[in-house]
C-alpha positions in Angstrom: 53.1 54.0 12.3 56.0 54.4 9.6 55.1 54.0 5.8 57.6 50.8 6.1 55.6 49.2 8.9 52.3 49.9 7.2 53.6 47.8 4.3 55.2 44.9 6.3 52.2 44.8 8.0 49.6 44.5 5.0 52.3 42.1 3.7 51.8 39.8 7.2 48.1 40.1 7.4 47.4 38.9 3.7 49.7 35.6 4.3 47.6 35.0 7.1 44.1 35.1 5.5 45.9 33.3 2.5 46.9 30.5 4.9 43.4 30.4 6.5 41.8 30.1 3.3 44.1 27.4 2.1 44.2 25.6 5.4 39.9 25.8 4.9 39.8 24.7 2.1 42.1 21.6 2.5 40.0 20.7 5.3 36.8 21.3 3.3 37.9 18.2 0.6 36.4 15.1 1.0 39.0 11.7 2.8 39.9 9.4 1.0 37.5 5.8 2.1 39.8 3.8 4.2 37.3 1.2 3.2 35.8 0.5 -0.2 33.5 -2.4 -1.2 31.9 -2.3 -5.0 29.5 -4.9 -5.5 27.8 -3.0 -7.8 24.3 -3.2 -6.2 24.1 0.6 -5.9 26.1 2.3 -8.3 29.7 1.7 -8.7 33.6 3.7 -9.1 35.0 0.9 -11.7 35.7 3.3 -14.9 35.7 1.9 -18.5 39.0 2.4 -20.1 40.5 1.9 -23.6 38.7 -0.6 -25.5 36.8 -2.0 -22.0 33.4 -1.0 -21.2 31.4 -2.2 -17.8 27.9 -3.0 -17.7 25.9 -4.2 -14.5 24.1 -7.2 -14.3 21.0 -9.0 -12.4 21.9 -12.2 -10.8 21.1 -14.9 -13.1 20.6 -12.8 -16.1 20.7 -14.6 -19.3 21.7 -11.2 -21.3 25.4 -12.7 -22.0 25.8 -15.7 -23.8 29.2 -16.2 -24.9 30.9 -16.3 -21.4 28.9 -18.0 -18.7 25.7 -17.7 -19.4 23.1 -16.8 -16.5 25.6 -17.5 -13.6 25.0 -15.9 -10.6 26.6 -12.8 -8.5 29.5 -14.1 -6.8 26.9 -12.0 -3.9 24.1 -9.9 -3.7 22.0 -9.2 -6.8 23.8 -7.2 -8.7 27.4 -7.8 -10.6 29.5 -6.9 -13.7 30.6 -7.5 -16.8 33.4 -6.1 -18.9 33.0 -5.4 -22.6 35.7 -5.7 -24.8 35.1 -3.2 -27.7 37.9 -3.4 -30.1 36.9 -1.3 -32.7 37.9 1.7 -29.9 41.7 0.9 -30.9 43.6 2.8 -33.7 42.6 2.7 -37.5 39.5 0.4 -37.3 36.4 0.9 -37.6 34.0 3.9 -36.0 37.2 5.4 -35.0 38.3 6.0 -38.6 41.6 7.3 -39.8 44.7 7.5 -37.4 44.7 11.4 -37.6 42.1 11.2 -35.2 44.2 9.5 -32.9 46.9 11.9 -31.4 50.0 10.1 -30.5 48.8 7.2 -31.7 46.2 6.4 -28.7 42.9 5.6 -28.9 40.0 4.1 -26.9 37.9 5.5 -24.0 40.3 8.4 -22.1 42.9 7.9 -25.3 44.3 5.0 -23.3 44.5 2.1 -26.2 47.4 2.3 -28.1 48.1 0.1 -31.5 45.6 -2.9 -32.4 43.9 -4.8 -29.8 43.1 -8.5 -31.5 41.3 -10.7 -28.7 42.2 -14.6 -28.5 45.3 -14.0 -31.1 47.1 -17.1 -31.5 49.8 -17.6 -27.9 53.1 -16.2 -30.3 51.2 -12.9 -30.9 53.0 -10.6 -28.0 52.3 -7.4 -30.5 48.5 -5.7 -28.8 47.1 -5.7 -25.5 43.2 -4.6 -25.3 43.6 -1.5 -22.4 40.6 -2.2 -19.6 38.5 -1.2 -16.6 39.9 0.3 -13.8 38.8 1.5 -10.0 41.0 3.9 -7.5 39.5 2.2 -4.8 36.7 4.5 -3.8 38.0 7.9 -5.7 36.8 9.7 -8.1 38.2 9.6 -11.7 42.1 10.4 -11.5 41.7 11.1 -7.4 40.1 14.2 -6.0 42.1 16.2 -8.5 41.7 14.8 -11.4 45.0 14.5 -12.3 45.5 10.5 -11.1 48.5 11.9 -8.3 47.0 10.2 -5.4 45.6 7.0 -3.9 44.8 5.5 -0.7 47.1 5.8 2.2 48.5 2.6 3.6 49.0 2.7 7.3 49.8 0.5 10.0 50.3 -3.2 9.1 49.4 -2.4 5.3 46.1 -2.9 3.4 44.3 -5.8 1.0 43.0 -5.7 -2.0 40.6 -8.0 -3.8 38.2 -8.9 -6.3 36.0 -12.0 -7.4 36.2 -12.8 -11.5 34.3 -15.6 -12.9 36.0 -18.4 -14.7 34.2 -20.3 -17.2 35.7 -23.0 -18.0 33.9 -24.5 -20.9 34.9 -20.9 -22.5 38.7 -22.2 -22.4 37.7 -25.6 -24.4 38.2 -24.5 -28.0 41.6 -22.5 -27.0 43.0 -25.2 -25.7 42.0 -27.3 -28.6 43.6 -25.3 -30.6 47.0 -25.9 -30.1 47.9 -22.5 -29.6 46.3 -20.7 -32.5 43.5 -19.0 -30.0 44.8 -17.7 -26.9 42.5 -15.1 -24.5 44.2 -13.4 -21.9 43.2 -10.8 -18.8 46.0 -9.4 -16.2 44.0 -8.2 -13.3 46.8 -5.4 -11.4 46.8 -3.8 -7.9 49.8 -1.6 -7.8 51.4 1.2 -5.5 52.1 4.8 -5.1 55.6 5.3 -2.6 55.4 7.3 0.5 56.7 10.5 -1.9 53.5 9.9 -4.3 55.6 8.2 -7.2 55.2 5.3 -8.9 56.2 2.2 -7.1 55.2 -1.1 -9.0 52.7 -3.5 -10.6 51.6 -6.8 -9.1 50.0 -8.8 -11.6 48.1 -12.3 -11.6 48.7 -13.0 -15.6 45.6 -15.0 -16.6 45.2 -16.8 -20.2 43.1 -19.9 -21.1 45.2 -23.1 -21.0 46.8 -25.1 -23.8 47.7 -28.7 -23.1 51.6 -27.3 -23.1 51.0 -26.0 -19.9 53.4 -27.2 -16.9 49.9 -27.6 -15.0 47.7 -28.9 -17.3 45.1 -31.6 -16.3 45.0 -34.6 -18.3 42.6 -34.8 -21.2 40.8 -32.3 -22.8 38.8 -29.9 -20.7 39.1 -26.0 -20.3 41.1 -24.5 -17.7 42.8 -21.3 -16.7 47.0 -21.0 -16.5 47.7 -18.1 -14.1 51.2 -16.9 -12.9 52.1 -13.7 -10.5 54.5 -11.4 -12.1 55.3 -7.4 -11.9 54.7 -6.9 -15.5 51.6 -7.3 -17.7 50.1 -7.2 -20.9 51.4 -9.5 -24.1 54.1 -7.7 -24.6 55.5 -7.8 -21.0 54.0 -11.3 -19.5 53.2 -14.3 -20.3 50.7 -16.9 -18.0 52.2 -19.6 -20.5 55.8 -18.7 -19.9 57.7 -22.0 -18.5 60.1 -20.6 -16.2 57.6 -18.0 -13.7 59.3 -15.0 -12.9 57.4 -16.1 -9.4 56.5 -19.9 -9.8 54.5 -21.5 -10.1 52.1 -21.6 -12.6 48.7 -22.8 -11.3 46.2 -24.2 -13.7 42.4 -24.0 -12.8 40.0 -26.3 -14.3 36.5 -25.9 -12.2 34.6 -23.3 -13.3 33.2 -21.0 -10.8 33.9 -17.2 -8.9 37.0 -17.0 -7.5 38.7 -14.2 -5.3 41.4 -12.7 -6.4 43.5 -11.0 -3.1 46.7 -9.0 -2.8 47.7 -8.5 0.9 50.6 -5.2 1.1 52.3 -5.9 4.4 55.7 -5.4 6.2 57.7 -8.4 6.8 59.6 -9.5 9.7 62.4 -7.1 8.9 60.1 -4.5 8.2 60.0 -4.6 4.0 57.2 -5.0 2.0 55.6 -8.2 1.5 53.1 -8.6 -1.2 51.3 -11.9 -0.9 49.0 -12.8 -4.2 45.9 -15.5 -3.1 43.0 -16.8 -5.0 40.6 -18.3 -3.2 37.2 -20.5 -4.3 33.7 -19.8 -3.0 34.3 -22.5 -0.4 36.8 -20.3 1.0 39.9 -22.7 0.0 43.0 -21.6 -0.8 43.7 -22.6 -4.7 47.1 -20.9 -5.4 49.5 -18.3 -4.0 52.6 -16.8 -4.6 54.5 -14.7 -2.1 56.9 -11.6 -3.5 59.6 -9.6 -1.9 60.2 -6.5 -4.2 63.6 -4.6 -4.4 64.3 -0.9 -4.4 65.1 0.0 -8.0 64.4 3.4 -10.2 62.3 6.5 -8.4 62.8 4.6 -5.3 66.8 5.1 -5.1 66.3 8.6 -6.9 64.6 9.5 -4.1 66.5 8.1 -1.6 64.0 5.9 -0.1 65.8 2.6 -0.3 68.9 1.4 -1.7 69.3 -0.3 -5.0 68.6 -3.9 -5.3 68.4 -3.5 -1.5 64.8 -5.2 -0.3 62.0 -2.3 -0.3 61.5 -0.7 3.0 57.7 -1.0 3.9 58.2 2.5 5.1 59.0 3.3 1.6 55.1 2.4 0.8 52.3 5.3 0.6 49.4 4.5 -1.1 47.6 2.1 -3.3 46.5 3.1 -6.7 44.9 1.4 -9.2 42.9 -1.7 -9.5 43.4 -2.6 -13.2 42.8 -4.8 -15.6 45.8 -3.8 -18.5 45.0 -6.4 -20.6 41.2 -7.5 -20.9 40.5 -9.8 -23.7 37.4 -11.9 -22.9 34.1 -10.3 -24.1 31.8 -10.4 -20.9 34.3 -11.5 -18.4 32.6 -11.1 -14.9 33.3 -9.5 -11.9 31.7 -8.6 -8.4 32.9 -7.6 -4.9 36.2 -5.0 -5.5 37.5 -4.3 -2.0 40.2 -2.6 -0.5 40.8 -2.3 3.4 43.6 -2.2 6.2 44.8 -4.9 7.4 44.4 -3.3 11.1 40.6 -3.6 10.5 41.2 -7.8 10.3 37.9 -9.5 9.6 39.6 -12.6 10.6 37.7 -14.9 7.7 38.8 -18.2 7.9 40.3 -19.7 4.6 41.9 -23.1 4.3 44.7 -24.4 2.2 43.4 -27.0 -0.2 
């Protein structure tokens, strides 16, 4: 055998064992749960984030008393609570001087930036307080660590959900108020594309209710204003906003758990169809808001779609996070997170109401 052959041969033989190992060791990492259900009765994969911290909670426990006090889990034993902790944000408190802040972030994972100020009056659009999030059954930031993945969506497309309490006789003194107390959350399920990028937000904006509310009930009780939107926090939404960017505003006014669902599906023509649903404990349909994005940004870049063309479902990989961006009720509660495919249909029956 020639000195040349020799060489080419070495050269061939360690690709090989290189792509064996690789090929091993891709095979060796764990799939990503088509299925996910987080009711929190065993442990849980909902991570605390910038000035939000989770804690777990026996049904009926009395531990909480400034946002429904001893209620329930929406089911099972076991649910949640989320903290708000806004001492975590920049220049206040444990968290001392700015220099200890680089960039100007804060918070649990450095992901609070600038003041967090819960139930500011409405016209303060200038803090958000950073929450919780889950990847829907992954790890923190994916297999990797380095938050590039999610979990594929195949077939007909996937749901989303989760239940969050609303306590009504919490909303009383904001709407009193006349505007000068205002306590929002944005609960977000957004997308990865089929290329792993970015694709978008969609956001049910929540805020307790002022009597300047298109949907207001008559006298003087709590409620809720929520609105559907592709943008959240203060700065970027607003339940209160007259004119929806997706109308229209639905008020809530009985207290109670209520489900949360996105539904990611193709449409008859084969884009993507996002349909945003909260439903009561009686299974009734209370609000919902059907959206039809566009292809805009990394999407044209990367020749998925075309701009302000509707967004091929085929343009659709993965979903990402379940988020809460803006999280300003102390104790707000939660239970059941879910994510499946819509190929696995459960067929629940919900009624309009």
């Amino acid at each position: 055998m020639t000195k040349k052959l020799k060489v080419l041969t070495a050269i061939v033989t360690i690709i090989a064992m290189f792509w064996t190992v690789t090929k091993a060791r891709a095979q060796d990492l764990p799939k990503a749960p088509a299925t996910f259900n987080d009711s929190f009765e065993t442990g849980y994969l909902f991570f605390d984030d910038g000035v939000g911290v989770l804690h777990v909670r026996q049904s009926g426990s009395t531990a909480e008393t400034d946002y429904a006090k001893g209620i329930s889990a929406s089911d099972g034993h076991f649910y949640a609570r989320l903290l708000v902790q806004p001492w975590l944000q920049d220049d206040v408190g444990p968290g001392g001087p700015a220099s200890i802040c680089p960039g100007g972030h804060c918070g649990i994972n450095n992901d609070q930036s600038g003041r967090c100020n819960p139930g500011n009056p409405e016209a303060d659009n200038g803090f958000s307080c950073d929450g919780p999030f889950t990847e829907w059954g992954l790890p923190y930031g994916g297999f990797d660590g380095n938050f590039d993945t999610g979990i594929p969506i195949k077939g007909n497309g996937s749901t989303t959900s989760i239940d969050i309490y609303l306590d009504t006789a919490f909303a009383v003194p904001a709407r009193s108020s006349l505007g000068l107390t205002d306590y929002r959350f944005d609960w977000d399920s957004d997308l990865l594309d089929s290329h792993g990028m970015f694709l978008q937000d969609y956001i049910f904006n929540v805020a307790t209710g002022q009597s300047s509310d298109a949907c207001a009930p008559a006298g003087n009780g709590g409620f809720y204003a929520i609105e559907a939107a592709t943008n959240s926090q203060r700065g970027g939404a607003n339940a209160h906003n007259p004119t929806p960017p997706n109308p229209p505003q639905v008020c809530i006014s009985k207290s109670g758990w209520y489900t949360f669902r996105h539904v990611f599906r193709p449409d008859h023509s084969n884009n993507l169809e996002v349909d945003m649903t909260i439903v009561d404990s009686n299974h009734h349909i209370v609000a919902n808001w059907t959206l039809h994005p566009t292809c805009m940004g990394t999407q044209v870049s990367e020749g998925l779609c075309t701009s302000g063309k509707p967004l091929p479902f085929s343009a659709v990989g993965y979903n990402y996070l379940g988020w809460f961006p803006d999280q300003e009720i102390n104790d707000l509660a939660i239970d059941n997170v879910y994510r499946k495919p819509n190929d696995e249909d459960e067929g629940e029956r919900e009624d309009k109401h």
